[in-house]
C-alpha positions in Angstrom: -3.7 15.9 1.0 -6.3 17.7 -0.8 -9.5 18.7 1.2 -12.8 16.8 -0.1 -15.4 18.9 2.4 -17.6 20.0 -0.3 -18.6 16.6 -1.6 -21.4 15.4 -0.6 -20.7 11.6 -1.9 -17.2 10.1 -0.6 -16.1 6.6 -1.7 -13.7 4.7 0.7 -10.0 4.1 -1.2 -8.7 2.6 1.6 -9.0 1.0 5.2 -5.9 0.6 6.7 -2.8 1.7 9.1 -1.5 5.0 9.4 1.4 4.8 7.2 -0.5 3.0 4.1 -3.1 5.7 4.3 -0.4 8.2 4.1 0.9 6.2 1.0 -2.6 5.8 -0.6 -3.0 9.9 -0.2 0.7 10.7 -1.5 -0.3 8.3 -4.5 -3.5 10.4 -5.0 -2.0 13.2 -4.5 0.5 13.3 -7.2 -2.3 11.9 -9.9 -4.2 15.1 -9.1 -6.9 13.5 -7.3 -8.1 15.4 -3.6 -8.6 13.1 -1.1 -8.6 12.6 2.7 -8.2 10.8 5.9 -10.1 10.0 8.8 -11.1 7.6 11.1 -12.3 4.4 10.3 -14.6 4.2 13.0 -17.2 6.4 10.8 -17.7 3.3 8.5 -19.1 1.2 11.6 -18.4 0.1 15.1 -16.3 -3.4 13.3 -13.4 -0.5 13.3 -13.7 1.3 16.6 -10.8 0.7 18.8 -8.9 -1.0 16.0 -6.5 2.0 14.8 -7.3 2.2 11.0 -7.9 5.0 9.0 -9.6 5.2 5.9 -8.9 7.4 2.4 -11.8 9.1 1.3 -12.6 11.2 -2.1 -15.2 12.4 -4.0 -17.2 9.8 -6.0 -17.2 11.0 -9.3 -13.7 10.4 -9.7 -13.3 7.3 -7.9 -13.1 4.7 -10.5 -10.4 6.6 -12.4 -8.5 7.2 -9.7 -8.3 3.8 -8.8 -7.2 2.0 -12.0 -4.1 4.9 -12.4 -3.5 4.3 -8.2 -3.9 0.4 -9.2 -1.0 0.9 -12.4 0.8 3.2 -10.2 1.3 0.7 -7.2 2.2 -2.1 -10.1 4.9 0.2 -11.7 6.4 1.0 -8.2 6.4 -2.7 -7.4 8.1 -3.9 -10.8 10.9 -0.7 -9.9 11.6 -1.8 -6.4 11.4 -5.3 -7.3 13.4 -6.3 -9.7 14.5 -10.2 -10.0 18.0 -9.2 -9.6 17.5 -7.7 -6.0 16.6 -10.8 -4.8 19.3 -13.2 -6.4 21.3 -13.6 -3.8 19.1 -13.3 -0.8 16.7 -15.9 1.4 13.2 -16.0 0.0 11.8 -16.8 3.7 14.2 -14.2 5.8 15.9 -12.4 3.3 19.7 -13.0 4.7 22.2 -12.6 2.0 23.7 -15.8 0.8 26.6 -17.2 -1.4 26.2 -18.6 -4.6 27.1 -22.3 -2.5 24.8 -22.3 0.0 22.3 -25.0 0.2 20.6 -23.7 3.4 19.8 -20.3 4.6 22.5 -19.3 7.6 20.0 -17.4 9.4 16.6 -19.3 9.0 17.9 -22.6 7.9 15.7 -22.7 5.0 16.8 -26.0 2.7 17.5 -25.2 -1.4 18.8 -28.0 -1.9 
């Protein structure tokens, strides 16, 4: 996390839990953008008692930053994602399954 004191204009990258604002930040991070985390409760009382945190950094290179986050997050999706991964598990519980099964052991979803 890269320290983003000296700007006086901050635009919000993200509201969220702990561990996606961590994400966000890593993601920033290794583009070469500073940012940082605080409470959310600095954007209005709607957040106070809620535990989210928001990503801040400076304005100026905001918009940038989030397109290359955006294609970022896509190309990490596609990676983890692949079709394959999920050939032979539940689409509802993700239980593995046999090529016969017509229902889902676990959740008892119907594929048939």
């Amino acid at each position: 996390m890269n320290d983003t004191s000296s700007s006086s204009h901050l635009a919000v990258m993200f509201v969220g839990g702990l561990d996606d604002c961590k994400y966000t930040i890593e993601i920033l991070d290794k583009l070469g953008f500073p940012s940082a985390l605080d409470v959310a409760e600095k954007m209005g009382q709607q957040y106070a008692n809620r535990g989210y945190y928001i990503v801040t950094m400076p304005e100026e290179n905001a918009e940038q930053a989030k397109r290359l986050m955006e294609q970022k997050i896509r190309e990490d999706l596609e990676i983890n994602n692949s079709p394959e991964e999920f050939e032979n598990k539940c689409p509802a519980c993700g239980a593995e399954l046999s090529a016969d099964h017509t229902e889902c052991p676990d959740c008892g979803l119907n594929f048939g």
